[in-house]
N, CA, C, O and CB atoms as a CASP TS submission, in Angstrom:
PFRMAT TS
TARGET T0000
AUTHOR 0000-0000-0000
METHOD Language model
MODEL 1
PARENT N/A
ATOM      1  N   UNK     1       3.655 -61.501  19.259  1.00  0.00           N
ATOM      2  CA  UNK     1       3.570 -60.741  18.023  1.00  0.00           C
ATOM      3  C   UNK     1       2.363 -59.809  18.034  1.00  0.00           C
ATOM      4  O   UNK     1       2.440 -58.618  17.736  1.00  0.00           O
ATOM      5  CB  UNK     1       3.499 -61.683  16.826  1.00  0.00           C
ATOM      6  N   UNK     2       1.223 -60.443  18.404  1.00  0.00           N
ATOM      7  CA  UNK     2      -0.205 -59.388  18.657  1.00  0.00           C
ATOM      8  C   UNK     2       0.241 -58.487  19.805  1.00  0.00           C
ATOM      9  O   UNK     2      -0.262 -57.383  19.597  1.00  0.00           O
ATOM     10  CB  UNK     2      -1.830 -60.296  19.206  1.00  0.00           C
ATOM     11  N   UNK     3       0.920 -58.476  20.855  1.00  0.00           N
ATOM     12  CA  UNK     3       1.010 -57.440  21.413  1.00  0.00           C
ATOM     13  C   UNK     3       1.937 -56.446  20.831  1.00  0.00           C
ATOM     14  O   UNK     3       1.702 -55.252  21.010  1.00  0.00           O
ATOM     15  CB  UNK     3       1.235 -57.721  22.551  1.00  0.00           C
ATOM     16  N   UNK     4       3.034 -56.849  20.107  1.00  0.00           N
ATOM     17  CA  UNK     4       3.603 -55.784  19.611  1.00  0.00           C
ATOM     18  C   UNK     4       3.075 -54.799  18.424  1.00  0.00           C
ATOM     19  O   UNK     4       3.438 -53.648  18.180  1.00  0.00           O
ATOM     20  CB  UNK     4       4.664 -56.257  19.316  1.00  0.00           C
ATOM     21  N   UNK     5       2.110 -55.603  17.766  1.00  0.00           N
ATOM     22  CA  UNK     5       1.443 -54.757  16.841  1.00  0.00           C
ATOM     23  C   UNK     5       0.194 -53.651  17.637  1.00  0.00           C
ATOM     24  O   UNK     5      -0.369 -52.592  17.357  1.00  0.00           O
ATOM     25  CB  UNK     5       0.750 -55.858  15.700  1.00  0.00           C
ATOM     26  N   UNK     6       0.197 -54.424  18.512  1.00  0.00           N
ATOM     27  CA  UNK     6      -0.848 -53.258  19.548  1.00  0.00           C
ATOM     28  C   UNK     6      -0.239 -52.239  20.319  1.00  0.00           C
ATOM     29  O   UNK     6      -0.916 -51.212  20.377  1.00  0.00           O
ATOM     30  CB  UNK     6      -1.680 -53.985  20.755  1.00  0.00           C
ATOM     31  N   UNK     7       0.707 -52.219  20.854  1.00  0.00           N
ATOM     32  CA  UNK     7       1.681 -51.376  20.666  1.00  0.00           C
ATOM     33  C   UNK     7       2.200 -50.321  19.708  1.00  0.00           C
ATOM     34  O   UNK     7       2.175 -49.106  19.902  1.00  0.00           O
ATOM     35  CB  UNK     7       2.307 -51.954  20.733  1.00  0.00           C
ATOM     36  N   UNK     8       2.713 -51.011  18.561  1.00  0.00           N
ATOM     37  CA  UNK     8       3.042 -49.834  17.498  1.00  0.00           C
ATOM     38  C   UNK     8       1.750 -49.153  17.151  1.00  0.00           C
ATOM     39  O   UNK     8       1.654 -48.034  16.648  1.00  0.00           O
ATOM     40  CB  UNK     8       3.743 -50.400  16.064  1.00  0.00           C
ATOM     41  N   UNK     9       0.496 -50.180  17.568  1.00  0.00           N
ATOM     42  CA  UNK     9      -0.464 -48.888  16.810  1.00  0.00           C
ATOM     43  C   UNK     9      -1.014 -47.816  18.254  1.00  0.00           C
ATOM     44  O   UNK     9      -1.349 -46.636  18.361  1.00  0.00           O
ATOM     45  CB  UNK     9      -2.272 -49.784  15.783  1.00  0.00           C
ATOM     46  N   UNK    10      -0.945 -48.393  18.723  1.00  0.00           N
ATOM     47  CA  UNK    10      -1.288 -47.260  20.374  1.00  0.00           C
ATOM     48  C   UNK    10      -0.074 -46.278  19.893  1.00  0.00           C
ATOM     49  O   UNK    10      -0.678 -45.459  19.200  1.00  0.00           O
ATOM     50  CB  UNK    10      -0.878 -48.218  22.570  1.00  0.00           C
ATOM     51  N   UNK    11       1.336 -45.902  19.879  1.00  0.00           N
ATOM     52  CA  UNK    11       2.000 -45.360  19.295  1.00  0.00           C
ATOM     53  C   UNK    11       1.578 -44.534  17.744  1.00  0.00           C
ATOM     54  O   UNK    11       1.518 -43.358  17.384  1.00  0.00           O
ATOM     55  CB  UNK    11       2.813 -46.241  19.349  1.00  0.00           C
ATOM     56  N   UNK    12       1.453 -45.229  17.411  1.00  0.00           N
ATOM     57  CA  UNK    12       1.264 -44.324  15.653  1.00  0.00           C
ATOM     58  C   UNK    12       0.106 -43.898  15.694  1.00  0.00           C
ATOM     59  O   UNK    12      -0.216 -43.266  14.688  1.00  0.00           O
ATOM     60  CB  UNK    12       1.325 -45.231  14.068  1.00  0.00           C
ATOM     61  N   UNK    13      -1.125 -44.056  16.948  1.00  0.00           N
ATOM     62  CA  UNK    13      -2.636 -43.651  16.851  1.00  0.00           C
ATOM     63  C   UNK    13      -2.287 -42.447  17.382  1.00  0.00           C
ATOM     64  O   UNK    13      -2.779 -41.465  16.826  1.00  0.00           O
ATOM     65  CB  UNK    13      -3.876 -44.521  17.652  1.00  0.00           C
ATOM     66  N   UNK    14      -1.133 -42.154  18.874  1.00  0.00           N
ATOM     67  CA  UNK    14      -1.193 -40.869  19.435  1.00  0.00           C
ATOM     68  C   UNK    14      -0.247 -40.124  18.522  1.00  0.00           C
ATOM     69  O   UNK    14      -0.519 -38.933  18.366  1.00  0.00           O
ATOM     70  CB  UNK    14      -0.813 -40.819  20.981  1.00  0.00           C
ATOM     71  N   UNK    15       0.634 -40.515  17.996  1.00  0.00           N
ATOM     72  CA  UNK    15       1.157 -39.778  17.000  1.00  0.00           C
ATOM     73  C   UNK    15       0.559 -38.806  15.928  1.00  0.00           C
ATOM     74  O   UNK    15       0.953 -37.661  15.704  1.00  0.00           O
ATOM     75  CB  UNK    15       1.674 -40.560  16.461  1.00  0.00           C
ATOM     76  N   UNK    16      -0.546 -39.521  15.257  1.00  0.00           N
ATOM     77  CA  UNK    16      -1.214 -39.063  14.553  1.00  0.00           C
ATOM     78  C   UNK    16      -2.045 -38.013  15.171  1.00  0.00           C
ATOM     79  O   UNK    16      -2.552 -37.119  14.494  1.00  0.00           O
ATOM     80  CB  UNK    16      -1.740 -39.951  14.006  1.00  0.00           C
ATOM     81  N   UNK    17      -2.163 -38.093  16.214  1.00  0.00           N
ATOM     82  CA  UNK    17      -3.333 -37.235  16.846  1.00  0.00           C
ATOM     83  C   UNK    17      -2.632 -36.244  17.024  1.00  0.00           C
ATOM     84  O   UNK    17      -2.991 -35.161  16.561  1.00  0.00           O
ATOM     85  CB  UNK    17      -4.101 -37.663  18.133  1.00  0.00           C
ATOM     86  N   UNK    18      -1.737 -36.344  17.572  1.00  0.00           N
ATOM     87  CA  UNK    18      -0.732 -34.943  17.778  1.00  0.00           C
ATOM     88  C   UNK    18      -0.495 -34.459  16.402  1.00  0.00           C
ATOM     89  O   UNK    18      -1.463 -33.802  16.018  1.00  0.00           O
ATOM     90  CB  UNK    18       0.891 -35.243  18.549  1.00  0.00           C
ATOM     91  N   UNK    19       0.173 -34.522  15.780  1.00  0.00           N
ATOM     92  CA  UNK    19       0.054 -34.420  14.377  1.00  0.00           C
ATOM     93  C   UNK    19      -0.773 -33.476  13.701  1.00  0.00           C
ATOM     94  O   UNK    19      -0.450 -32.449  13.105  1.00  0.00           O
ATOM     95  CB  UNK    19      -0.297 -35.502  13.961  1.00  0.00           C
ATOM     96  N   UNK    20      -2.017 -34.047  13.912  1.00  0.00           N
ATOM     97  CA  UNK    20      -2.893 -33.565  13.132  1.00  0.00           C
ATOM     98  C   UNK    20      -3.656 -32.152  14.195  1.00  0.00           C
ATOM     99  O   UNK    20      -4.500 -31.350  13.795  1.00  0.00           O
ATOM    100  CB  UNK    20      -3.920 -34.946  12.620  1.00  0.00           C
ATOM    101  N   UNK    21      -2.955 -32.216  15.777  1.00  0.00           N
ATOM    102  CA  UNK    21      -3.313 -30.795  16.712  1.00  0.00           C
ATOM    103  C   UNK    21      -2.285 -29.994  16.302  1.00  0.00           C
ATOM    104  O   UNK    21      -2.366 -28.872  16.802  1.00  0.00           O
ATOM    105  CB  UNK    21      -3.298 -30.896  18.483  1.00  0.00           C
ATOM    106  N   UNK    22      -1.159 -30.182  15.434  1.00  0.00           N
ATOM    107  CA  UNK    22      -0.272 -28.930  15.645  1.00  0.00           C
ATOM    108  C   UNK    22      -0.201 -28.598  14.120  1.00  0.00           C
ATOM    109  O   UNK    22       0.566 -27.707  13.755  1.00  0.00           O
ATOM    110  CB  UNK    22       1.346 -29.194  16.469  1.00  0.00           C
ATOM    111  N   UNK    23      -1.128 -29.418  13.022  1.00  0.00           N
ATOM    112  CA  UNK    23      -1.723 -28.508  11.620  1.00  0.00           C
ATOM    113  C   UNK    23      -2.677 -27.371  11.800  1.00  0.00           C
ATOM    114  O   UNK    23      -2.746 -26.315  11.171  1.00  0.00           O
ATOM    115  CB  UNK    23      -2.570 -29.448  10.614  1.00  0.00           C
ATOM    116  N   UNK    24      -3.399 -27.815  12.795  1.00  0.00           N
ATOM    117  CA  UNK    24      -4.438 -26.733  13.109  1.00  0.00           C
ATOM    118  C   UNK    24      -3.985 -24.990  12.767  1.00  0.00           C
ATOM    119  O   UNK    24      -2.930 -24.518  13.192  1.00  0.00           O
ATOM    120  CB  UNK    24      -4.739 -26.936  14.814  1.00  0.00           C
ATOM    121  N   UNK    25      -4.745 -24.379  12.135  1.00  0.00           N
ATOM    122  CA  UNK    25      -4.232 -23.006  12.214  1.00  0.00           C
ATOM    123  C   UNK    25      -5.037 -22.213  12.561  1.00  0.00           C
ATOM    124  O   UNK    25      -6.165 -22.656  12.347  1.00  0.00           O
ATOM    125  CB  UNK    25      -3.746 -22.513  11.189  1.00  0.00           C
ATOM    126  N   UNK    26      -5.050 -20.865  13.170  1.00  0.00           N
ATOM    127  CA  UNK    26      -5.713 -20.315  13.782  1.00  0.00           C
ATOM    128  C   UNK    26      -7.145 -19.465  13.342  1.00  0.00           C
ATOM    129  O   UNK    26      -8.274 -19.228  13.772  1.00  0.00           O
ATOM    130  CB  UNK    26      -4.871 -19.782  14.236  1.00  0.00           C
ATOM    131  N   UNK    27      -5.976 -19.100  11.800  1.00  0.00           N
ATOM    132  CA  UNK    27      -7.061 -18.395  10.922  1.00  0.00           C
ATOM    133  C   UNK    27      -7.561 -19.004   9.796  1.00  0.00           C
ATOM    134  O   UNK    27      -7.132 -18.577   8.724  1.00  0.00           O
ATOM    135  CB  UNK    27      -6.633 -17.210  10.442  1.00  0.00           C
ATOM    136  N   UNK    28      -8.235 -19.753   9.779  1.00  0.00           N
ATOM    137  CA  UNK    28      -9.232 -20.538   8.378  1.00  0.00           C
ATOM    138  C   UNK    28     -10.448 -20.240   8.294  1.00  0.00           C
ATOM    139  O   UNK    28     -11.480 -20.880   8.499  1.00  0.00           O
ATOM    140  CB  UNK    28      -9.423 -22.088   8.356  1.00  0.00           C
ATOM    141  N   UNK    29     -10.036 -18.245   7.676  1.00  0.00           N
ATOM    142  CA  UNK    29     -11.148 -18.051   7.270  1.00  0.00           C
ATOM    143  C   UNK    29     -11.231 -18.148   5.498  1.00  0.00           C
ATOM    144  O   UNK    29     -12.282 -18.293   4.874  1.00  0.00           O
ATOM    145  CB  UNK    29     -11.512 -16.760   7.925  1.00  0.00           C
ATOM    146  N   UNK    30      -9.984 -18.039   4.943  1.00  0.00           N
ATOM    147  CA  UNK    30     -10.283 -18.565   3.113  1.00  0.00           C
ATOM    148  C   UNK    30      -9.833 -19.913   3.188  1.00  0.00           C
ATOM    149  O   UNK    30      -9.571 -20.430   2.102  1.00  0.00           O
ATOM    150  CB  UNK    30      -9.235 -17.668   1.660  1.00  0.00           C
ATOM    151  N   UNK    31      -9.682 -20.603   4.203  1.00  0.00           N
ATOM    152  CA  UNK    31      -9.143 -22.193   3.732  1.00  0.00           C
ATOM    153  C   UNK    31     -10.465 -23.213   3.537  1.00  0.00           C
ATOM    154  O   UNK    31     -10.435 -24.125   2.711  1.00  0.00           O
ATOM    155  CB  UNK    31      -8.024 -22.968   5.115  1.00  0.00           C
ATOM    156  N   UNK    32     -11.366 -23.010   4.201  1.00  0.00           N
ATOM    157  CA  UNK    32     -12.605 -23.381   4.012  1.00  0.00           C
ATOM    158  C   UNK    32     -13.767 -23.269   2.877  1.00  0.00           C
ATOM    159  O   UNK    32     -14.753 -23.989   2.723  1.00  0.00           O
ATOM    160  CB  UNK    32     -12.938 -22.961   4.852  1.00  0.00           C
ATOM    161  N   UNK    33     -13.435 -22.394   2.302  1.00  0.00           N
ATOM    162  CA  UNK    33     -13.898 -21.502   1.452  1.00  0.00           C
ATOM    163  C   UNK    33     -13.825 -21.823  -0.268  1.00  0.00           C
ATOM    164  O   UNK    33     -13.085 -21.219  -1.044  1.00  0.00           O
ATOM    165  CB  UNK    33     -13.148 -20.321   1.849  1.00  0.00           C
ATOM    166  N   UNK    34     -14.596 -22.708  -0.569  1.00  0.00           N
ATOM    167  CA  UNK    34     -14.549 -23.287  -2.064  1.00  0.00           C
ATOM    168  C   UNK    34     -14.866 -22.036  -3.295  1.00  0.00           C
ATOM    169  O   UNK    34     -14.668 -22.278  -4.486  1.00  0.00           O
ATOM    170  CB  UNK    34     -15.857 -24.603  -2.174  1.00  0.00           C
ATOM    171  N   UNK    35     -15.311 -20.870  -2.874  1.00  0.00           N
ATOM    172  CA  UNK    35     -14.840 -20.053  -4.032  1.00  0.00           C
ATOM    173  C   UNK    35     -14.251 -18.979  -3.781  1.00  0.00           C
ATOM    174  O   UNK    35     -14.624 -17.876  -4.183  1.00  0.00           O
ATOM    175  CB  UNK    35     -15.736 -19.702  -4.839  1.00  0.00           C
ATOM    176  N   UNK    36     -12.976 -19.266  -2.883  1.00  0.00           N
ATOM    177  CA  UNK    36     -12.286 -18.355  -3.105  1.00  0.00           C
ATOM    178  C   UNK    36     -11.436 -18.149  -3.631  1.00  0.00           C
ATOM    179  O   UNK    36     -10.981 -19.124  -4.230  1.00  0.00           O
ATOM    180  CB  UNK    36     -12.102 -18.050  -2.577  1.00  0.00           C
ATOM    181  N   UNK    37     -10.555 -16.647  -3.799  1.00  0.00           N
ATOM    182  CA  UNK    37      -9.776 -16.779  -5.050  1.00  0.00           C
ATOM    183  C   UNK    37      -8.043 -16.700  -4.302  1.00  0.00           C
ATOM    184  O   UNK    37      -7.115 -16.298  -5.004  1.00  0.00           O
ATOM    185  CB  UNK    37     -10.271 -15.294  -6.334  1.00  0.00           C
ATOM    186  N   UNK    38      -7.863 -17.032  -3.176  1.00  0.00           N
ATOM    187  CA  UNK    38      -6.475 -17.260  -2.187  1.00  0.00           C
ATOM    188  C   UNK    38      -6.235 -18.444  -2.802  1.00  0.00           C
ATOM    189  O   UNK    38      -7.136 -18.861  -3.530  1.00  0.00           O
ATOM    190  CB  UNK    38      -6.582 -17.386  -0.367  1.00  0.00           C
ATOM    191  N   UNK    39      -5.134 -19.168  -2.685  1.00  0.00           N
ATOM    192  CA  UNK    39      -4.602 -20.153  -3.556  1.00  0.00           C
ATOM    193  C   UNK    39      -3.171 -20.160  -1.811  1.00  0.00           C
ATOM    194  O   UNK    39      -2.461 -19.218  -1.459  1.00  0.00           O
ATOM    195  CB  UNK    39      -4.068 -19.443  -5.815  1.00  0.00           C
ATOM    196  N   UNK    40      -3.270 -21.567  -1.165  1.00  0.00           N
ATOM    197  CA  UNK    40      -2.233 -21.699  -0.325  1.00  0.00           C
ATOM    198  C   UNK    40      -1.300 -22.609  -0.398  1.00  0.00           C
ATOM    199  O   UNK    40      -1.605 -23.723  -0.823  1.00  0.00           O
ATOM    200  CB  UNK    40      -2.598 -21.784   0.669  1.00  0.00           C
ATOM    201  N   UNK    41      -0.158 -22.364  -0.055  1.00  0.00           N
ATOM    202  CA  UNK    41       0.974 -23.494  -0.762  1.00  0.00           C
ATOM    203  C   UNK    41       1.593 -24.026   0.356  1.00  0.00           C
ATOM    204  O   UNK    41       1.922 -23.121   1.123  1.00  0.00           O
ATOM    205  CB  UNK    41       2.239 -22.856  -1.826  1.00  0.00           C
ATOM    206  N   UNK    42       1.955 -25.400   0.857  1.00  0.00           N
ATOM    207  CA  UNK    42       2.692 -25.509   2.051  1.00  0.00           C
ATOM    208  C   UNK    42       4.113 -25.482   2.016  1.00  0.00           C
ATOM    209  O   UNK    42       4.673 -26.118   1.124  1.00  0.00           O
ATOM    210  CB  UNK    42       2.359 -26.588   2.646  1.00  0.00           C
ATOM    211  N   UNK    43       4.777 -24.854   2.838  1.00  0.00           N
ATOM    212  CA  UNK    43       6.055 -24.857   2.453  1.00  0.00           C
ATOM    213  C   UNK    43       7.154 -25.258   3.991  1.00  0.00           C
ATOM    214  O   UNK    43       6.900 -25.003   5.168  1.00  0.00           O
ATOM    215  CB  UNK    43       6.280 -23.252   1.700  1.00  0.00           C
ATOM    216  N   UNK    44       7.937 -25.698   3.618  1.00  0.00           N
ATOM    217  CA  UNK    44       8.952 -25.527   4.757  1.00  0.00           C
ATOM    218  C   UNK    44       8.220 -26.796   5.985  1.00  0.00           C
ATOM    219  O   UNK    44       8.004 -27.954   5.628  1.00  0.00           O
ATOM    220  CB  UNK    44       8.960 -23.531   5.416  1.00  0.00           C
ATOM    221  N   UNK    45       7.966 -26.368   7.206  1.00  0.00           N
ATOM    222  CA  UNK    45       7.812 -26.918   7.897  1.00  0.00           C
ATOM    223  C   UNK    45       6.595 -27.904   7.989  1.00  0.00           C
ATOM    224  O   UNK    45       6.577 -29.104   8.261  1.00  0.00           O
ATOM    225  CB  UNK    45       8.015 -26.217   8.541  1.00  0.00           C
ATOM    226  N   UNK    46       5.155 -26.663   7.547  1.00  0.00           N
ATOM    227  CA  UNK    46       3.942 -27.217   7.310  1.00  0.00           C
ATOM    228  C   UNK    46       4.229 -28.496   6.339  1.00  0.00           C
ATOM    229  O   UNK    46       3.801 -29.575   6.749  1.00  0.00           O
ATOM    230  CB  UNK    46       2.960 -26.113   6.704  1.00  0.00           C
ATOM    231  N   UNK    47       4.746 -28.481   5.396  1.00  0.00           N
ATOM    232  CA  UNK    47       5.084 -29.318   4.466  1.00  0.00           C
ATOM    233  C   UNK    47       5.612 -30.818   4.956  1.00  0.00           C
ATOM    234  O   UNK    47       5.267 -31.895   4.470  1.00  0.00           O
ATOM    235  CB  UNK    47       6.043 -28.599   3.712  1.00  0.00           C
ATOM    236  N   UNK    48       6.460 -30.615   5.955  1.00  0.00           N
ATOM    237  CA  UNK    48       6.878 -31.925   6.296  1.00  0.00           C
ATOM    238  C   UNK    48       6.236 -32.243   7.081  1.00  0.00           C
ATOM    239  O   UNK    48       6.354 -33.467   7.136  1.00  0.00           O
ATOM    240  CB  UNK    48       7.998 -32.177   6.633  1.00  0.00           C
ATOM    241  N   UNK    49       5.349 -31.809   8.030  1.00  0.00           N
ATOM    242  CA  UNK    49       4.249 -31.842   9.226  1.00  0.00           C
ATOM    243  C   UNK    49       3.181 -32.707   8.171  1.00  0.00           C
ATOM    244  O   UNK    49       2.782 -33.850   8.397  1.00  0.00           O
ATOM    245  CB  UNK    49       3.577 -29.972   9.941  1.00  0.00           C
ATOM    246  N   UNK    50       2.893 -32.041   7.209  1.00  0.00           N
ATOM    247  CA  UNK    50       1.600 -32.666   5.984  1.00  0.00           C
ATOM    248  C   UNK    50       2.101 -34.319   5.456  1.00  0.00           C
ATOM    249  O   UNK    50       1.531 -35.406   5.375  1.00  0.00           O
ATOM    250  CB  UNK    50       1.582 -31.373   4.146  1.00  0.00           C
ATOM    251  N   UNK    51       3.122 -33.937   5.241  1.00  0.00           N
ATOM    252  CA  UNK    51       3.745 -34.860   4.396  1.00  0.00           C
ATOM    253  C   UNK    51       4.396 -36.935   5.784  1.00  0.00           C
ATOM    254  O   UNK    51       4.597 -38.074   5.362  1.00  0.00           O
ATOM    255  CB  UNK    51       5.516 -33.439   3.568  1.00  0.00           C
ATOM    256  N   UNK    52       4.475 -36.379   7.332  1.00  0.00           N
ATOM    257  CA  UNK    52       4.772 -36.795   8.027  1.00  0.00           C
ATOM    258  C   UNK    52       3.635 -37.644   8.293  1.00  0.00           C
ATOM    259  O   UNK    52       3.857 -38.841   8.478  1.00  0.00           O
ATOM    260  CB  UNK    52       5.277 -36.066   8.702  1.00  0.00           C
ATOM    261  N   UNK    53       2.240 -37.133   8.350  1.00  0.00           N
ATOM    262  CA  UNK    53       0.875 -37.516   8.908  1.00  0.00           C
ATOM    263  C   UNK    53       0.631 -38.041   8.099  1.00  0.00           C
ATOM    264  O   UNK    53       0.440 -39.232   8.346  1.00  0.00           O
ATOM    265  CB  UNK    53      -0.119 -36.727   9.300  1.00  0.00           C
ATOM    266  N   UNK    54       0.461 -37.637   6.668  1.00  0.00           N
ATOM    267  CA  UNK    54       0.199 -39.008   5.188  1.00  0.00           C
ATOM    268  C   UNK    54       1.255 -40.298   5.619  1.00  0.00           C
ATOM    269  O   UNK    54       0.727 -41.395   5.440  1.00  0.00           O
ATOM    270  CB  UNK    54       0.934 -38.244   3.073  1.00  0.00           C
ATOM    271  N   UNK    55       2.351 -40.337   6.038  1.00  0.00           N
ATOM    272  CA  UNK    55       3.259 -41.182   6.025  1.00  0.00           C
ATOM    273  C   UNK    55       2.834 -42.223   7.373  1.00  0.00           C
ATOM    274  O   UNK    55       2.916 -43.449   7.291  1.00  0.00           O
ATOM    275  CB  UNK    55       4.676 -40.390   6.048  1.00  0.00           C
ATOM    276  N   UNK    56       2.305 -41.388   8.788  1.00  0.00           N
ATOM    277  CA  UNK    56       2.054 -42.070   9.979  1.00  0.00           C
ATOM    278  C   UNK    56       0.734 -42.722   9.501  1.00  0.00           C
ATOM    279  O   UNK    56       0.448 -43.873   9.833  1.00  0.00           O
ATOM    280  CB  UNK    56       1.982 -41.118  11.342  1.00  0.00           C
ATOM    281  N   UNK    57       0.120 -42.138   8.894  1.00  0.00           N
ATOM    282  CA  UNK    57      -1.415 -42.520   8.798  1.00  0.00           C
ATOM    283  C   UNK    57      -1.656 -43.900   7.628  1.00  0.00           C
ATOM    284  O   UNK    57      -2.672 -44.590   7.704  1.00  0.00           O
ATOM    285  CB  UNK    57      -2.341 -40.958   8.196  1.00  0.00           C
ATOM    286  N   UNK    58      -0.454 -44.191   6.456  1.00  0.00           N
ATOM    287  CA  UNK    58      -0.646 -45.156   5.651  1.00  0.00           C
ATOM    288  C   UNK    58       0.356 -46.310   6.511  1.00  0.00           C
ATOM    289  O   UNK    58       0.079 -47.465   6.190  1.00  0.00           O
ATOM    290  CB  UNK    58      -0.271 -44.707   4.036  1.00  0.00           C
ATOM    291  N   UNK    59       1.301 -46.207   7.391  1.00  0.00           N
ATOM    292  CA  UNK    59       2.038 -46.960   8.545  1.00  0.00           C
ATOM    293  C   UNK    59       0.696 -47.713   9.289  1.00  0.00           C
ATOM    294  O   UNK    59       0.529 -48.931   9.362  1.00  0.00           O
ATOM    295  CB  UNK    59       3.003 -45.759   9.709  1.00  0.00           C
ATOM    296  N   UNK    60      -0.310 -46.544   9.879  1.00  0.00           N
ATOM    297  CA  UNK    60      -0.998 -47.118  10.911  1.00  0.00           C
ATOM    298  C   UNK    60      -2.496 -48.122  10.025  1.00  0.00           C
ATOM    299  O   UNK    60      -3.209 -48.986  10.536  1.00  0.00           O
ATOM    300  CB  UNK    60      -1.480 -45.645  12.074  1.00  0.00           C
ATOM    301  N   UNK    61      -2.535 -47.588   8.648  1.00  0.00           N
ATOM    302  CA  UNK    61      -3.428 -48.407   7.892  1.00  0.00           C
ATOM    303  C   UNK    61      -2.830 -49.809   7.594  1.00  0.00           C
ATOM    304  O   UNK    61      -3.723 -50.628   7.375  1.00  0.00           O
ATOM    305  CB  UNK    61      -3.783 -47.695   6.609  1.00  0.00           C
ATOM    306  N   UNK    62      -1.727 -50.257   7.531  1.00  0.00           N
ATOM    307  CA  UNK    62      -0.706 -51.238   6.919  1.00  0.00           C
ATOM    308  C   UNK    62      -0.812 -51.916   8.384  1.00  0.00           C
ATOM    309  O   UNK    62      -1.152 -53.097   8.442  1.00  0.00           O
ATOM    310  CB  UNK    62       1.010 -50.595   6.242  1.00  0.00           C
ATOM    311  N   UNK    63      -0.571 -51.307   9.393  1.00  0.00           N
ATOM    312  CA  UNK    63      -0.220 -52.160  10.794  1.00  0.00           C
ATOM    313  C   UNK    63      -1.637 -52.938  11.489  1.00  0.00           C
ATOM    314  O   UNK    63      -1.766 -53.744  12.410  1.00  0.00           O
ATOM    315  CB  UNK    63       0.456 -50.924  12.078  1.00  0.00           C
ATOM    316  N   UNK    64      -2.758 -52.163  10.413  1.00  0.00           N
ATOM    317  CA  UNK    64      -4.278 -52.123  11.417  1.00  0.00           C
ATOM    318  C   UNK    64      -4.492 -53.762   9.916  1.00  0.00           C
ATOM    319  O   UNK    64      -5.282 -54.668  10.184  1.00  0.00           O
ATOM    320  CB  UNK    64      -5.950 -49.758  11.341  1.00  0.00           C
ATOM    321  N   UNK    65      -3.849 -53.793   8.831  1.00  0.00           N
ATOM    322  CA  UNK    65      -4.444 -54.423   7.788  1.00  0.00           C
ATOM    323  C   UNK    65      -3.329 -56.229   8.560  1.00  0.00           C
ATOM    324  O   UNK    65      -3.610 -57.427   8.522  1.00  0.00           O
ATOM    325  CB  UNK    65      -4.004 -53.394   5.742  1.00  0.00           C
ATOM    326  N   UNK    66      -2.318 -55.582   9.044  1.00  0.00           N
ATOM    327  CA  UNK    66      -1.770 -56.767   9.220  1.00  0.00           C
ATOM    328  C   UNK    66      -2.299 -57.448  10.476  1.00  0.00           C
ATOM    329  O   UNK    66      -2.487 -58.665  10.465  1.00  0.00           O
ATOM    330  CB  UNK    66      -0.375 -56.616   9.223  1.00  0.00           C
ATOM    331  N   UNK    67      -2.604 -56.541  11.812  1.00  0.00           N
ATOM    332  CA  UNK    67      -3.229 -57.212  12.872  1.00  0.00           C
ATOM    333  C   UNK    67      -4.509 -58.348  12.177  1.00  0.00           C
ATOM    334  O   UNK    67      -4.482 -59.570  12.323  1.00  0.00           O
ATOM    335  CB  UNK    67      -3.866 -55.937  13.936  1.00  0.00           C
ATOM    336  N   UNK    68      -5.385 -57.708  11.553  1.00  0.00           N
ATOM    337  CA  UNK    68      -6.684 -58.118  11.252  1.00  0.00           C
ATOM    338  C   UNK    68      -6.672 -59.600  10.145  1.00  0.00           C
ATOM    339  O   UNK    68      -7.638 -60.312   9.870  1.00  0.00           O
ATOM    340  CB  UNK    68      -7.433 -56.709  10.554  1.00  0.00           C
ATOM    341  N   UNK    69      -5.234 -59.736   9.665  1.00  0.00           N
ATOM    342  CA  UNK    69      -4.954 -60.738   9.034  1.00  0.00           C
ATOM    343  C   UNK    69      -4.405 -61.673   9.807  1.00  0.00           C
ATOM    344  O   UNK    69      -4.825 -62.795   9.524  1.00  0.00           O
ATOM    345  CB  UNK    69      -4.297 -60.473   8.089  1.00  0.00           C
ATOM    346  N   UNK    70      -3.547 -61.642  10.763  1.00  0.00           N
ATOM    347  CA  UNK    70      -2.922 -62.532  11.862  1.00  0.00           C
ATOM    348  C   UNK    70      -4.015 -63.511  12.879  1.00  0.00           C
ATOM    349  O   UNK    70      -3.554 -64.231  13.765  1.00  0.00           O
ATOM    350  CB  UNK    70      -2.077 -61.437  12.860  1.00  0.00           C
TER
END
């Protein structure tokens, strides 16, 4: 059972990592930027990319909470 949870998280750790290399965008020069007046919305793909990594990342918190209890 401990190896399989070490497993899914070696899995959901590189997942995430990838993940979070192909949000990267090239130009963040107003995304950084706390007074600016650009306003950005995610849509379409970014959106499920955003929405995918919240989902891998509360998976890999749940899998890291159950190892540590076992």
């Amino acid at each position: 059972m401990n190896t399989i949870l070490i497993l899914v998280q070696i899995l959901l750790s590189i997942s995430l990592i990838a993940l979070i290399f192909l949000q990267s965008s090239g130009s963040a020069e107003g995304r950084g930027n706390f007074f600016s007046n650009v306003s950005f919305e995610k849509r379409g793909w970014e959106k499920f990319m955003f929405n995918l990594t919240i989902t891998i990342f509360v998976l890999f918190i749940i899998s890291s909470l159950v190892q540590t209890l076992l």
